[in-house]
PAKOLTI-92552 format. One record per residue (C-alpha): chain; x, y, z. Coordinates in Angstrom, 3 decimals. Layout:
BEGIN
   chaine         xx         yy         zz
        A          X          Y          Z
...
//
This chain:
BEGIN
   chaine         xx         yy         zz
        A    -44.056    -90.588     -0.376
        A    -44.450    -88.068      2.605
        A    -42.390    -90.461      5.093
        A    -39.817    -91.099      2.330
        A    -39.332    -87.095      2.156
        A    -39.502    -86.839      6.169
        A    -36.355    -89.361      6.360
        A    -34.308    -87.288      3.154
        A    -34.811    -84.412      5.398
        A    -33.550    -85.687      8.948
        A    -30.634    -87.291      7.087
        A    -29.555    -83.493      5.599
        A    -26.449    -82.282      7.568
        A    -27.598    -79.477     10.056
        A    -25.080    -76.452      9.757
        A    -25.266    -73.824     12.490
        A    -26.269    -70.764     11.190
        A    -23.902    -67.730     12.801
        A    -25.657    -64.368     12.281
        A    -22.807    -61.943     10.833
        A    -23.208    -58.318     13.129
        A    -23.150    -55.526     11.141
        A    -21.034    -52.444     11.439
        A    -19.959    -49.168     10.054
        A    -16.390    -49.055      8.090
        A    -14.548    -45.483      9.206
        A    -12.922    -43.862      6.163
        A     -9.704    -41.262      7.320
        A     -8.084    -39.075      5.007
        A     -6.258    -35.834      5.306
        A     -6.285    -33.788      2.142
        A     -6.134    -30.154      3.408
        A     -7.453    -30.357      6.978
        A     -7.853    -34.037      8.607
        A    -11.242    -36.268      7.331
        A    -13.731    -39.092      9.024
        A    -16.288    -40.550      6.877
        A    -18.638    -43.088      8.371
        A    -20.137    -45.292      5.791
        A    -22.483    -48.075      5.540
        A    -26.335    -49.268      7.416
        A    -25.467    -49.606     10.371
        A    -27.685    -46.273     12.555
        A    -25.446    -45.685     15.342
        A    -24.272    -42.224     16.871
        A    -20.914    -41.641     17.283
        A    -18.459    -38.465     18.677
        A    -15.819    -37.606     16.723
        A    -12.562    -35.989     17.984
        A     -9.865    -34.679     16.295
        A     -6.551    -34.535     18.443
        A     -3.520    -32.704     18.089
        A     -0.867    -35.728     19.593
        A      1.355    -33.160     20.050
        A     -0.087    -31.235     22.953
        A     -2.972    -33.183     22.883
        A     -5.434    -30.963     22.350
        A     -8.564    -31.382     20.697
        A     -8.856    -28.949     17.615
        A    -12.249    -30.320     16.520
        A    -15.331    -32.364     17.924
        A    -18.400    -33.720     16.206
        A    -21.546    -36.163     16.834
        A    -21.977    -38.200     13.390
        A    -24.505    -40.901     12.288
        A    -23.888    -43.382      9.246
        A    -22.967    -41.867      5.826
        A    -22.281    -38.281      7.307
        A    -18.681    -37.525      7.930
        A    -16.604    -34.310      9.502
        A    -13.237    -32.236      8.771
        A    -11.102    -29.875     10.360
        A    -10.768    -26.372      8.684
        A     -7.160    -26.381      9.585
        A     -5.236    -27.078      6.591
        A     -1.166    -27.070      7.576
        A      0.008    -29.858      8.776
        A     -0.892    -31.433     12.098
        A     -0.230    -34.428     13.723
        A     -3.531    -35.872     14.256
        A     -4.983    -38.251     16.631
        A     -8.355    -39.238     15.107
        A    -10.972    -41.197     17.994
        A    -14.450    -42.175     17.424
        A    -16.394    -42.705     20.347
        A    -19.855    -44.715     20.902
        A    -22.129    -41.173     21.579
        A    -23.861    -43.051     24.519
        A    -21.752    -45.077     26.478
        A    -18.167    -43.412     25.003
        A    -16.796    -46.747     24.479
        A    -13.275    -46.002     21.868
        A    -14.988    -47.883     18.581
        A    -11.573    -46.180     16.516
        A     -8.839    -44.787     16.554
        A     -6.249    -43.332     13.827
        A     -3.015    -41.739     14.189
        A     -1.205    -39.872     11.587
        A      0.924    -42.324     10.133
        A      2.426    -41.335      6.402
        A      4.875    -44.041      6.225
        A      5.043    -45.811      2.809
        A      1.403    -43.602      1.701
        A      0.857    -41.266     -1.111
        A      1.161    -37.737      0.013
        A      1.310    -34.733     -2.062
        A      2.170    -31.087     -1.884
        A      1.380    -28.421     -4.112
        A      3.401    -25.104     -4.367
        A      0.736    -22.341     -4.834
        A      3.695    -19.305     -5.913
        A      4.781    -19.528     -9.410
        A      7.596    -16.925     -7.598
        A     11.259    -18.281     -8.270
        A     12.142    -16.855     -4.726
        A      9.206    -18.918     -2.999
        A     10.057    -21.841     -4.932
        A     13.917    -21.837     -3.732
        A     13.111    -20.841     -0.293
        A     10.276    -23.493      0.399
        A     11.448    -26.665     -1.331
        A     13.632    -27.923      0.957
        A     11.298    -28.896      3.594
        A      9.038    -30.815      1.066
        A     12.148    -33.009      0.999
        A     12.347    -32.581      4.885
        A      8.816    -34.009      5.402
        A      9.755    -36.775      3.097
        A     12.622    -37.919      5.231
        A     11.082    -37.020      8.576
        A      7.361    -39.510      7.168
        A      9.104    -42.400      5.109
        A      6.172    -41.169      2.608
        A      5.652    -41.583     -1.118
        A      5.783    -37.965     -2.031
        A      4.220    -36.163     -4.474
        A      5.307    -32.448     -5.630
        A      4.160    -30.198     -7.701
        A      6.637    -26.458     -8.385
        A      6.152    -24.432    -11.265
        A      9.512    -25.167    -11.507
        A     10.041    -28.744    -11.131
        A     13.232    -28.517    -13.752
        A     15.275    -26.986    -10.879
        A     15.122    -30.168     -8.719
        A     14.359    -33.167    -10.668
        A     17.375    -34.832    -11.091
        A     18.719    -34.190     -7.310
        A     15.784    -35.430     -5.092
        A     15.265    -39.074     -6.498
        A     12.750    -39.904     -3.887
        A     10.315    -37.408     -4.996
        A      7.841    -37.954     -7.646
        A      6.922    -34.543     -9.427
        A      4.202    -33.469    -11.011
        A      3.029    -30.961    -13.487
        A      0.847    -28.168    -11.328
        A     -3.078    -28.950    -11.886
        A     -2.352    -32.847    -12.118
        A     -4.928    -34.875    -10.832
        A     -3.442    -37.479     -7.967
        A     -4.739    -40.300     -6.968
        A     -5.401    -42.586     -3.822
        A     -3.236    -39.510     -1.540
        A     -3.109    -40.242      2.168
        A     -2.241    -36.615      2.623
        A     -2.182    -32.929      0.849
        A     -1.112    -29.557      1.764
        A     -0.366    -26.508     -0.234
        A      2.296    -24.040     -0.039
        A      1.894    -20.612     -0.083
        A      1.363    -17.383      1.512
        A     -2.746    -17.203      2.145
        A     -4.893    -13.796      2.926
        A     -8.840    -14.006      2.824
        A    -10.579    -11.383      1.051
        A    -10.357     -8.999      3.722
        A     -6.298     -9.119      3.242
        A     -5.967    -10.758      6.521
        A     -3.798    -13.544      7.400
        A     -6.485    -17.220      6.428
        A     -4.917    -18.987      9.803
        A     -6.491    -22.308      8.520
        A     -4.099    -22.052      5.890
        A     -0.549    -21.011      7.982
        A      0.065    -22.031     11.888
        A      1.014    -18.084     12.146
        A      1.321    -14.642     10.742
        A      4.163    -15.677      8.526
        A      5.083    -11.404      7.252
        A      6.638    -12.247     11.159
        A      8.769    -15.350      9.487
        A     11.797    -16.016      7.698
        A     10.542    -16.925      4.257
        A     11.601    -20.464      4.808
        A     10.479    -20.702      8.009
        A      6.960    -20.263      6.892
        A      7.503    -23.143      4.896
        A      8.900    -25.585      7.611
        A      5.068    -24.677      9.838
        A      3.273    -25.511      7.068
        A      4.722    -28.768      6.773
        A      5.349    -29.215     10.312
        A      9.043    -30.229     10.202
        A     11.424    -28.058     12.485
        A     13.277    -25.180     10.705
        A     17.120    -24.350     10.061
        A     18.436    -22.386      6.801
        A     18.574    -25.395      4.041
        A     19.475    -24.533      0.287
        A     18.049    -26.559     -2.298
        A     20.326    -28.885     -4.242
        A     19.774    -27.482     -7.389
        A     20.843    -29.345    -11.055
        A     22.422    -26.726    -12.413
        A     25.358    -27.659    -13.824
        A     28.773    -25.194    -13.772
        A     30.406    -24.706    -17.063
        A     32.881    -21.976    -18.895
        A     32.250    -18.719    -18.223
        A     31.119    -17.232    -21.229
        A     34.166    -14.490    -20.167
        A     37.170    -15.245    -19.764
        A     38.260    -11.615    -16.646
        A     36.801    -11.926    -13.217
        A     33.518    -10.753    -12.965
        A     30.450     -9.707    -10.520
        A     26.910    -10.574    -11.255
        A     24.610     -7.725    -10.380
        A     20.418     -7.705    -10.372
        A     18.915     -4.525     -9.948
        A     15.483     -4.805    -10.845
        A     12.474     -6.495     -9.008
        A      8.819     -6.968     -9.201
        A      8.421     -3.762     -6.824
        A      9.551     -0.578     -6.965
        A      9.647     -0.545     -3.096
        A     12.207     -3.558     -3.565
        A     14.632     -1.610     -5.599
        A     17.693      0.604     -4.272
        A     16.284      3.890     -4.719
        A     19.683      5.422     -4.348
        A     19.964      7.591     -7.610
        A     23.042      6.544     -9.324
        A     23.855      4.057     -6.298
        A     24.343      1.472     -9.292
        A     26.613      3.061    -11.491
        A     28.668      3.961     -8.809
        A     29.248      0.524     -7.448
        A     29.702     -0.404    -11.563
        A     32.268      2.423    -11.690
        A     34.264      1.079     -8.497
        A     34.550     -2.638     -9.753
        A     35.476     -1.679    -12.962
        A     38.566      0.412    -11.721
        A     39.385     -2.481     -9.340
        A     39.594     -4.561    -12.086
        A     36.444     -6.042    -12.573
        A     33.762     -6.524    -15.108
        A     29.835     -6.094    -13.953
        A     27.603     -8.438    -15.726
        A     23.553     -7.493    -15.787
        A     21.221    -10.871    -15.517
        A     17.902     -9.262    -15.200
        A     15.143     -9.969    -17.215
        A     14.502     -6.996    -17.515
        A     16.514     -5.642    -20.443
        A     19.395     -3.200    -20.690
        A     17.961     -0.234    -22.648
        A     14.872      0.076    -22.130
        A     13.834      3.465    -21.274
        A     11.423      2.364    -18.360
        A     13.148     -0.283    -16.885
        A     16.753      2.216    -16.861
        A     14.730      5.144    -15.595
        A     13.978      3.143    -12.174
        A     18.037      2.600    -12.031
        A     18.569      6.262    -12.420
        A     19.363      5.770    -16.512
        A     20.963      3.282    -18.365
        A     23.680      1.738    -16.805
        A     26.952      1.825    -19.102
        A     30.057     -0.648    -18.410
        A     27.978     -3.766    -17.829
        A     27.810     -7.420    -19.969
        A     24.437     -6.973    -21.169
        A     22.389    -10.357    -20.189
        A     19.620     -9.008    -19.603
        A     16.333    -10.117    -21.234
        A     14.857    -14.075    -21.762
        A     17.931    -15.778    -21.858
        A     17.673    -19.627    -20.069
        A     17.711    -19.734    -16.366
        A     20.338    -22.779    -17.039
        A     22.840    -20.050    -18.592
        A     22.510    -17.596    -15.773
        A     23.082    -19.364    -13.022
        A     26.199    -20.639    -14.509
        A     27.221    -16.864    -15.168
        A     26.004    -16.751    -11.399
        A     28.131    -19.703    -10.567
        A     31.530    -17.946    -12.118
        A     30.923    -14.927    -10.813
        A     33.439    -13.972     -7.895
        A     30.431    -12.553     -5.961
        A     26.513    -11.232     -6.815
        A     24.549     -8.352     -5.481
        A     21.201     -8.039     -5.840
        A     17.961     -6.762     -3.797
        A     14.623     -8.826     -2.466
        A     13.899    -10.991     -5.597
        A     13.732    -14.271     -6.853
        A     17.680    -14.195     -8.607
        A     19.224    -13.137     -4.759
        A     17.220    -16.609     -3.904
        A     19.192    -18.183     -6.693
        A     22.493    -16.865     -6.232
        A     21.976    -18.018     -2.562
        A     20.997    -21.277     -3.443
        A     24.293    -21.576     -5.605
        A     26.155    -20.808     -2.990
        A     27.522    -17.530     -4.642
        A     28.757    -14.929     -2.483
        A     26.094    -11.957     -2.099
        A     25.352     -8.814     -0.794
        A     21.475     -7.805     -0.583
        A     19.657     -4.395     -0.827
        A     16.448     -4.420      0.859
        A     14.997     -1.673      3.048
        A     11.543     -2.715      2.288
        A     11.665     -5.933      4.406
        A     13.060     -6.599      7.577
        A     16.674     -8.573      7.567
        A     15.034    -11.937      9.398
        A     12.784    -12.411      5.899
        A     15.408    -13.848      3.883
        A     18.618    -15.645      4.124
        A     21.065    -15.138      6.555
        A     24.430    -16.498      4.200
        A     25.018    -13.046      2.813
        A     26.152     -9.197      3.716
        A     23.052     -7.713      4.249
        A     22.812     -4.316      3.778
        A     19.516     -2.682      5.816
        A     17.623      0.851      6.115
        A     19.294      3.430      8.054
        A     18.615      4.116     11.321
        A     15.581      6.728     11.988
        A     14.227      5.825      8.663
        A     11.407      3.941      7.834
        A     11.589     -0.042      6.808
        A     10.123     -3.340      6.864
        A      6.834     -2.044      5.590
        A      6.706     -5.680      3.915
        A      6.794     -7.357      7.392
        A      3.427     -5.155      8.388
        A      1.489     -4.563      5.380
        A     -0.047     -6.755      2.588
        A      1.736     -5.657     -0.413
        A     -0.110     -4.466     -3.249
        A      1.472     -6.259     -6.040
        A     -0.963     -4.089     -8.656
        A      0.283     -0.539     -7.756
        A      3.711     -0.201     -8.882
        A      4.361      2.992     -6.178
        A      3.040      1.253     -3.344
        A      5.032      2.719     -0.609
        A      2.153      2.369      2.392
        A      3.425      5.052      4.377
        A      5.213      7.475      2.666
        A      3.903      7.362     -0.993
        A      3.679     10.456     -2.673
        A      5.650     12.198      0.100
        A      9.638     13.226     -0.172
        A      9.668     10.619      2.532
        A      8.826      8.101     -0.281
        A     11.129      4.508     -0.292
        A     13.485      6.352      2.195
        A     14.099      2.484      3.357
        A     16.734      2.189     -0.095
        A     16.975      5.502     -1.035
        A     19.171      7.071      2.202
        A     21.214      3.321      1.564
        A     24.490      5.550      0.194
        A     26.839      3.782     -2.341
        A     29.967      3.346     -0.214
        A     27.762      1.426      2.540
        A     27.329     -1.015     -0.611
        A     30.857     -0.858     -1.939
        A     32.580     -1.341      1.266
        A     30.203     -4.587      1.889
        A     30.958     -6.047     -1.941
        A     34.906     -5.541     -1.224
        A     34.339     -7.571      1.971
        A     32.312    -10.357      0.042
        A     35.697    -10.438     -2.991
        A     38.314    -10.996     -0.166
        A     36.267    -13.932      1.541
        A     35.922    -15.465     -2.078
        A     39.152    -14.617     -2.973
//
């Protein structure tokens, strides 16, 4: 029996056994600030650089083992050269460069502001063309763009997304100590065009884009030429401060044969609200109040010009291409858009306290330097009406 089980055994086919080397699998992500997870058995050290390709230089550095991993604290956008070296001889093991073509990214706009919104979408659509990416946005007010930009998927803010290649988040970030969080913008964006802020984030190069909004032009709800005016903001420092600055500009329209329509949401008659335009306004269409933003910006769209101050409906009316002339003493004239008559503080009196100073969106008076004073929101307030009339008449005979 033994030598019958001796042959069966030398007549089994031999196969050659080929040991299988075990390694480590390197996981990259970059969801806020670039990733690289190191993952399975095998105990090897390893540096870890992180590489900006674009001047090459190297914005983080770490030594990992298996299952640990590292990530940059820089959140904007860079354009990353990931390389994992052997720690002891500093042999390349891997290397990953940014590469978003045909991958899930997503980007989430922190500002439920209408003005933020307008100004910053663009260059989400931008990045989209510029990475050949599968993108992913989130607005508080998605409505707005839906139906215009195809190629983007949107989602509801809060929406958990899945298998993402990329994330960043839009916004305007301060740590606690109201400074500037620099992991969260390339730069001190108060410094920036509003849109240009944008454009670093995403890392796509800026020029003045409007949104291609789906608003949809109807008939005017009036029938006589009209101007659109928006006189009210989130800020007192925002507003013209010009006592009866309004009603004159109302009264000068109307005698050239114009109407004034009011789209605020704030409404027309309330005591509060009138008291910060120097009293109720009288000779205006009253649409003030919660009416659809659908139905004002076609009343925006008719109009034969707009004029508003720093706020989210001057965005609007600039996005529909409506000519406009902005108020704004509080913020320097490179914040917002350049397509309108701008008019600024006067010379020799104080402005642009927005452009230095975090604004205090709880205290209604904030005026950082001259609050309480005689000298307080000068910026508007020395802005005289015929300064604003003369630049409205200009605005009529280019639409005209």
């Amino acid at each position: 029996m033994k030598e019958v089980l001796i042959k069966e055994y030398n007549n089994l086919f031999r196969t050659k056994k080929i040991s299988k080397s075990l390694k480590n699998d390197f996981i990259v992500s970059f969801l806020k600030g670039a990733k690289l997870e190191i993952t399975d058995k095998v105990n090897k050290k390893y540096k870890v650089q992180f590489i900006n390709q674009k001047n090459k230089e190297l914005i983080h550095e770490s030594e990992l083992t298996n299952n640990m991993w590292s990530k940059t604290s820089t959140e904007y956008f860079i354009n990353y050269n990931i390389i994992v070296k052997d720690l002891d001889s500093s042999e390349i093991l891997f290397e990953h460069k940014f590469n978003a073509k045909d991958k899930r990214v997503y980007i989430h706009f922190d500002s439920k502001a209408l003005g933020d919104t307008l100004a910053w979408f663009p260059y989400a659509e931008e990045f989209r063309k510029k990475h050949q990416c599968e993108l992913i946005v989130s607005t508080f007010h998605n409505d707005m763009f839906k139906e215009n930009y195809p190629d983007i998927t949107f989602a509801n803010p809060g929406e958990i997304q899945y298998n993402l290649y990329a994330m960043y988040e839009m916004g305007w970030h301060y740590k606690e100590n109201e400074e500037i969080d620099e992991r969260k913008n390339p730069s001190n964006f108060r410094l920036k065009n509003l849109q240009e802020s944008s454009a670093e984030v995403l890392g796509v190069e800026y020029k003045e884009i409007k949104p291609n909004l789906t608003f949809v032009k109807s008939k005017p709800i009036i029938e006589d030429p009209y101007v659109c005016i928006a006189p009210h903001a989130s800020a007192h420092a925002k507003y013209w401060n010009n006592p009866g600055g309004w009603q004159s500009v109302i009264d000068d329209l109307n005698t050239r044969g114009y109407k004034v329509m009011m789209i605020t949401l704030e409404p027309l008659g309330d005591e509060w609200h009138d008291s910060k335009l120097g009293g109720k306004l009288k000779n205006v269409i009253d649409r003030t109040g919660k009416i659809p933003l659908s139905e004002i910006a076609n009343d925006i769209m008719n109009a034969e010009a707009f004029i508003g101050v720093s706020s989210g409906l001057s965005w609007l009316a600039w996005s529909l291409k409506s000519p406009i002339v902005m108020i704004s003493g509080f913020s320097e004239p490179f914040t917002e858009f350049k397509d309108c008559e701008r008019i600024s503080s006067p010379i020799n009196k104080c402005s642009g306290c927005f452009n230095r100073t975090i604004l205090d969106a709880g205290d209604w008076e904030w005026c950082p330097d001259h609050k309480d004073t005689d000298r307080m929101f000068e910026c508007t307030k020395e802005i005289t009406p015929d300064v604003v009339i003369n630049a409205v008449h200009r605005q009529l005979e280019k639409s005209s």
